[in-house]
C-alpha positions as CSV (number, residue, x, y, z in Angstrom):
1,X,-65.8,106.8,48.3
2,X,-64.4,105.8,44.7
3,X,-60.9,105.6,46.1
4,X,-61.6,103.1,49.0
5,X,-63.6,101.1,46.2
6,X,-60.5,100.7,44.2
7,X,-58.5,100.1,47.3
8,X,-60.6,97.7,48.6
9,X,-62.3,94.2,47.4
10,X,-65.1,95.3,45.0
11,X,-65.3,94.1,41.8
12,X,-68.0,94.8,39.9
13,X,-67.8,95.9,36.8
14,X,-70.7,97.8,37.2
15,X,-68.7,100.2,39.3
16,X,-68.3,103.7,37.5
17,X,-64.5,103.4,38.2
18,X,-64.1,99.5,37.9
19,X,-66.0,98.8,35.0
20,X,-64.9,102.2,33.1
21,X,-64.0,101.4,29.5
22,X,-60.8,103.9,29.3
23,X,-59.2,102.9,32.6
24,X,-58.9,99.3,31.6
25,X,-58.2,99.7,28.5
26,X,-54.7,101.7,30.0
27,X,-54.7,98.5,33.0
28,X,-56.9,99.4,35.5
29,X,-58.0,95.9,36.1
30,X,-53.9,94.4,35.8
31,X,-53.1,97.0,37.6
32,X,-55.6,96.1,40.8
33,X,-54.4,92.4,40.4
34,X,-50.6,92.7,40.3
35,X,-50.4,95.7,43.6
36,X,-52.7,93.3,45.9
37,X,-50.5,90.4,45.0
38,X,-47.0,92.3,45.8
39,X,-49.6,93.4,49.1
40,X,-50.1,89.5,49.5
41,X,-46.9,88.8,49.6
42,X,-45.8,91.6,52.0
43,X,-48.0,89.9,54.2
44,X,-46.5,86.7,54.0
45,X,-43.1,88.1,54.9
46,X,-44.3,89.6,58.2
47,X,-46.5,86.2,59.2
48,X,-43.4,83.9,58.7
49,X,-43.1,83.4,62.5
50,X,-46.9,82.7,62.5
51,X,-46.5,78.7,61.6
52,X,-42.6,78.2,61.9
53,X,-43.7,76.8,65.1
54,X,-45.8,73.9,63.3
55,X,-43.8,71.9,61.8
56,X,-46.2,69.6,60.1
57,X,-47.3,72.5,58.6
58,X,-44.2,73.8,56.7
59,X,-44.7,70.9,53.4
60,X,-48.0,72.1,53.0
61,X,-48.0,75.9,52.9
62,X,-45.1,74.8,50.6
63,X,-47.1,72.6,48.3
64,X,-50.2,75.4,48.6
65,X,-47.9,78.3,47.4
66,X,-47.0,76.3,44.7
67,X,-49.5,74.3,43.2
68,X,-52.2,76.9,44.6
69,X,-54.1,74.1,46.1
70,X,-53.3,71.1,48.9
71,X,-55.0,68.6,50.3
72,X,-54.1,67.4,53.9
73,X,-55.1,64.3,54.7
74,X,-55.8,62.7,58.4
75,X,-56.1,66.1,59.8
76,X,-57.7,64.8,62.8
77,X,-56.8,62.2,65.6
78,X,-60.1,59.2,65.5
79,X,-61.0,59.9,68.5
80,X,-61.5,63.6,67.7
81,X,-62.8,63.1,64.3
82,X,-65.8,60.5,65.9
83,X,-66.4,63.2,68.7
84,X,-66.5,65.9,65.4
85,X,-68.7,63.5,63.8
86,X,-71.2,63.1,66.2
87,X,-71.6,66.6,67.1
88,X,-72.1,67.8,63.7
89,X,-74.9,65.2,62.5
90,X,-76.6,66.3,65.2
91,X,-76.7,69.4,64.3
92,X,-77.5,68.6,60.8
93,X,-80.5,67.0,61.7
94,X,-81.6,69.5,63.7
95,X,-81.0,71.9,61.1
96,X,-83.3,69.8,58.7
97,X,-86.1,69.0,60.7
98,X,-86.5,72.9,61.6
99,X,-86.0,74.0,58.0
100,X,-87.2,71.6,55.5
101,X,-85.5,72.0,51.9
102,X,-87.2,75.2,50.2
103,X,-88.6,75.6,46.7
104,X,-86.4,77.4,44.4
105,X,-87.9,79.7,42.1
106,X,-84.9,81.5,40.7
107,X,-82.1,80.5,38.1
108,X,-78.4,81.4,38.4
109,X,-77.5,82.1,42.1
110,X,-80.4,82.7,44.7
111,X,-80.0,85.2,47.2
112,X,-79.6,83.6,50.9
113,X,-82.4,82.1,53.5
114,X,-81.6,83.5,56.5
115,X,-82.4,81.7,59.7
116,X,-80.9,81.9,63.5
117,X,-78.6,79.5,62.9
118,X,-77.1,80.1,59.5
119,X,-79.0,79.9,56.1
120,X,-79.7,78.0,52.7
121,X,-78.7,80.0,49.3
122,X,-79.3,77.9,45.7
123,X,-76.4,78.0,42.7
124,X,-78.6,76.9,40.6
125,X,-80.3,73.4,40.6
126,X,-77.6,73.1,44.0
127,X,-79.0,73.9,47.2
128,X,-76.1,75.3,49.8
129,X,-76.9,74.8,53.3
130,X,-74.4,76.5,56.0
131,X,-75.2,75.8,59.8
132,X,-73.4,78.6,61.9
133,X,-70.3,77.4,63.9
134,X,-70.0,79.1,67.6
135,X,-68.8,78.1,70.6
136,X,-72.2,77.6,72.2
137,X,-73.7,75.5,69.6
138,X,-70.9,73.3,67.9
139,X,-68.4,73.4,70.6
140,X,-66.4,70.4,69.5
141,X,-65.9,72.1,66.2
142,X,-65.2,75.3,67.4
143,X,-62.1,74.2,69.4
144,X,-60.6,72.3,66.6
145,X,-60.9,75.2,64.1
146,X,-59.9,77.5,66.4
147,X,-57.1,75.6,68.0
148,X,-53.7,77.3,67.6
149,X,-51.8,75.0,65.6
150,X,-55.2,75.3,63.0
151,X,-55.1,78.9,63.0
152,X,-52.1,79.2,62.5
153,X,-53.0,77.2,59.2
154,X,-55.3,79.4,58.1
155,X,-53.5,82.1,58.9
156,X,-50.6,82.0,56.6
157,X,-53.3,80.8,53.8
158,X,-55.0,84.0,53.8
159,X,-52.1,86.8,54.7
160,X,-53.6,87.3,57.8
161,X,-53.3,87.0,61.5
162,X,-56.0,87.2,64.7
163,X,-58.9,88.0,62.3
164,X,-62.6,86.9,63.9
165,X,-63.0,83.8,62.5
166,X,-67.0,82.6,61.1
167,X,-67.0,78.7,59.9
168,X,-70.0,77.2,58.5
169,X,-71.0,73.5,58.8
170,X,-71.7,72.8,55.1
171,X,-74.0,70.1,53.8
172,X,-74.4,70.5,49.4
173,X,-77.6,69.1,48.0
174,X,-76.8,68.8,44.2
175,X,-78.8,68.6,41.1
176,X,-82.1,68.7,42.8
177,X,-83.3,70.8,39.7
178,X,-81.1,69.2,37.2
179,X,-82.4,71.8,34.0
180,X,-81.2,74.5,36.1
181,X,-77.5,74.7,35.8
182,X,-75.0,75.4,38.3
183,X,-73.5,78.5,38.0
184,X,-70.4,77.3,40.4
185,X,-70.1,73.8,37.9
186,X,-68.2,76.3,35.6
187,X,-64.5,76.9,35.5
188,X,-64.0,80.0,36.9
189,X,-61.8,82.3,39.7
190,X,-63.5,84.3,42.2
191,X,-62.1,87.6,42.6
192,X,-59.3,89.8,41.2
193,X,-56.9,89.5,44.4
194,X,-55.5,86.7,46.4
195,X,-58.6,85.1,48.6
196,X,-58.4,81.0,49.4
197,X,-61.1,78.7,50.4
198,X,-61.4,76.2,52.7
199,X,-63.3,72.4,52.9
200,X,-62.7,70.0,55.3
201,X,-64.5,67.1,54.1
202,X,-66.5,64.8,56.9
203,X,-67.3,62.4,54.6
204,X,-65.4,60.6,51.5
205,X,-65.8,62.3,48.3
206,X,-66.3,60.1,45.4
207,X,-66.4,60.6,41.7
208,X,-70.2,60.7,41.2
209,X,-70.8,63.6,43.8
210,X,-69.3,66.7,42.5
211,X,-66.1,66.7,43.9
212,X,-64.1,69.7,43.7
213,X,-61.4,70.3,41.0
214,X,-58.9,72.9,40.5
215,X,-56.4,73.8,37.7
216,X,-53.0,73.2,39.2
217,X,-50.5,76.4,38.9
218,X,-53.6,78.7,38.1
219,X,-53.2,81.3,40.6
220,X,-50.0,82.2,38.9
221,X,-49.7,85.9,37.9
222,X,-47.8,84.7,34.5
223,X,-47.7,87.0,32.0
224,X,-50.1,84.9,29.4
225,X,-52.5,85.0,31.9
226,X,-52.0,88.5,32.8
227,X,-52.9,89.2,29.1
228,X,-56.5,87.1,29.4
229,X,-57.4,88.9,32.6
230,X,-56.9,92.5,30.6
231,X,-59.2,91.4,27.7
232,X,-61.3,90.2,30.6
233,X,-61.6,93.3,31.6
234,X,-62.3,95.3,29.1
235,X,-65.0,93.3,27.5
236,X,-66.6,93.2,31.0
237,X,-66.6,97.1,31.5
238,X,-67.9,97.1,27.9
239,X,-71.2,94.9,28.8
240,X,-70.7,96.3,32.3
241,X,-70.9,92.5,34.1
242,X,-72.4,92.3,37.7
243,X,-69.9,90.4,38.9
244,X,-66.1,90.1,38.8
245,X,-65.6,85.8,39.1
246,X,-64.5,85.4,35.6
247,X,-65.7,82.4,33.7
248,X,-63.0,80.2,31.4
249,X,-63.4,77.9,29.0
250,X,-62.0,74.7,28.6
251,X,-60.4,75.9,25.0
252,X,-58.8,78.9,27.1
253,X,-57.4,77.6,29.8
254,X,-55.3,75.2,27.0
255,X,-54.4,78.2,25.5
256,X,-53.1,79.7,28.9
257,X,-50.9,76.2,28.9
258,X,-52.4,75.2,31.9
259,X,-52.6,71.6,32.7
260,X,-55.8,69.2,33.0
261,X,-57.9,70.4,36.3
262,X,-56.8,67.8,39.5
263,X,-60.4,66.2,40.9
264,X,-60.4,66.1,44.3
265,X,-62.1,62.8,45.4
266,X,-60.2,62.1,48.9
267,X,-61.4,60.0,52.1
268,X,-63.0,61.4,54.8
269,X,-60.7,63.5,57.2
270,X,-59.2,65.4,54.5
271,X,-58.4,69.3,54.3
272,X,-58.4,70.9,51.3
273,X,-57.3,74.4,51.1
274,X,-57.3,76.5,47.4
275,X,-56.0,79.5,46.1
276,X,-59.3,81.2,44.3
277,X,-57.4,83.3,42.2
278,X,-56.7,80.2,40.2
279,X,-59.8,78.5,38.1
280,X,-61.9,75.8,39.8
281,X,-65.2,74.3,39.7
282,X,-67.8,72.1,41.7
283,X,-67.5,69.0,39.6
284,X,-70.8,67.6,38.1
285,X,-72.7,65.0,40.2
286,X,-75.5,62.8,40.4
287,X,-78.8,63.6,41.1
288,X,-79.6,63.9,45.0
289,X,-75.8,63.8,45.7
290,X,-74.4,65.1,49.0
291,X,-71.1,66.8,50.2
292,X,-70.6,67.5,54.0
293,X,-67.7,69.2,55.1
294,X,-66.6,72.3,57.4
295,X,-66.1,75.4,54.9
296,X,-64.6,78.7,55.2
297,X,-64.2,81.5,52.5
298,X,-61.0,83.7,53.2
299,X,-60.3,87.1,51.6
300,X,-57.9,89.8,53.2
301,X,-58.2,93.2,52.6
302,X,-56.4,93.2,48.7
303,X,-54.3,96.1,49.3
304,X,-53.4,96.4,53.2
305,X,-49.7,96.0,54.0
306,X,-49.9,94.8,57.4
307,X,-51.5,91.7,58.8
308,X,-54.0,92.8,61.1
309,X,-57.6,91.8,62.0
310,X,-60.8,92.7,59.8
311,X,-63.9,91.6,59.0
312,X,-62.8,90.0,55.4
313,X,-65.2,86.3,55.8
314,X,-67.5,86.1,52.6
315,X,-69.5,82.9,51.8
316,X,-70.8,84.1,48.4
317,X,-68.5,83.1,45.5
């Protein structure tokens, strides 16, 4: 049980083995981090014939490897972006009417409101509502995501290849509790191993309504940064921290030389795709502000060398 903890995504500092004092003081924690990226990597070798076939795709997966983040704009056609469109504010309306916005009584990150066709979780003062993509439902967006040239997108961003796929419809109601601070408005990465996210946004993104941002080259392994995860780690086994997204300050990631965090305000149509090994944040927005886009969380197995299906979708940061 321990061992397929360590070899597998947990992260917890709470873990006996994870957040044990001793082991990262000798590395544990670097240790975890540098073996699933030389995993990640493996990976990529063996999927190269996965998207040679694409060309369109080759400049981006190029950009994304470097830069950890890229944005892909016009990834539709207009006529399938209006038939996209039209299917998917009906089902957000739908979606509304049978579940009116509920009152938050927690701080920090709710725990999720399940219903049949996906379910509402708060970050705070943000409420997160994610509407269940299937074939029967949101057929229109179902082909699209799960056309082969897209998979094969997706595939090379996560390491992984033929893995059941679950994408959310995602509509973000910010600041409706503005005292209660978003927890996800914080720089931070989400997990110790090579994971990516997904948005592809239905409608523009502008300044005033969070948009996302991400610190360019972050997802970098460099040796500086290396140094800040193992202090990381050892102060978290020492207060023995919940969870494993590290939080960094703006002071810190100047120290790390990093450069200033790229806002993504883009047009409707766009694809943005990030490495969350590398610090990002939901950017602060106005009051009542909304996002609507198509999301998808991705994280392979951390330490498998061969790119075959699993059941590795999360939604949770």
């Amino acid at each position: 049980m321990v061992a397929s903890d360590i070899l597998g995504p947990a992260k917890s500092f709470r873990h006996p083995i994870i957040g044990h004092v001793g082991l990262n003081r000798a590395g544990l924690h670097v240790l975890r981090m540098t073996a699933s990226s030389c995993c990640a990597s493996w990976r990529r070798r063996l999927l190269r014939r996965t998207y040679e076939d694409f060309d369109g795709w080759r400049v981006h997966i190029k950009k994304f490897r470097k830069d950890g983040v890229v944005a892909i704009p016009n990834f539709l056609g207009p006529q399938q972006f209006e038939l996209l469109m039209t299917e998917v504010r009906g089902l957000v309306s739908a979606f509304t009417t049978a579940h009116p916005i509920p009152t938050n009584e927690t701080r920090g990150f709710g725990k999720p409101i399940e219903y049949a066709e996906g379910f509402d979780r708060f970050d705070g003062g943000t409420l997160n509502r994610f509407i269940e993509i299937n074939k029967a439902s949101a057929p229109v967006a179902h082909r699209i995501l799960h056309r082969p040239s897209t998979r094969a997108l997706m595939s090379i961003a996560r390491t992984e290849r033929n893995l059941k796929q679950n994408f959310y419809i995602y509509q973000m109601l910010q600041e409706l509790d503005p005292g209660n601070r978003d927890p996800q408005k914080d720089f931070h990465r989400d997990t110790f191993h090579w994971a990516a996210k997904f948005w592809y946004f239905l409608e523009d993104v502008e300044a005033h309504q969070g948009p996302f941002e991400y610190v360019v080259g972050s997802h970098r392994l460099t040796p500086t940064r290396l140094g800040w995860e193992y202090r990381r780690s050892v102060d978290s086994a020492k207060q023995k921290t919940p969870g494993g997204a590290f939080r960094v300050t703006s002071d810190e990631l100047k120290k790390l030389g990093l450069p200033e965090p790229k806002v993504f305000t883009v047009p409707a149509n766009t694809l943005v795709i990030a490495d969350v090994r590398g610090f990002h944040r939901r950017g602060d927005a106005e009051v009542g502000t909304e996002r609507l886009s198509l999301y998808g969380s991705l994280r392979p197995r951390p330490f498998t060398l061969q790119p075959t299906p699993g059941s590795l979708w999360k939604v949770k940061a």
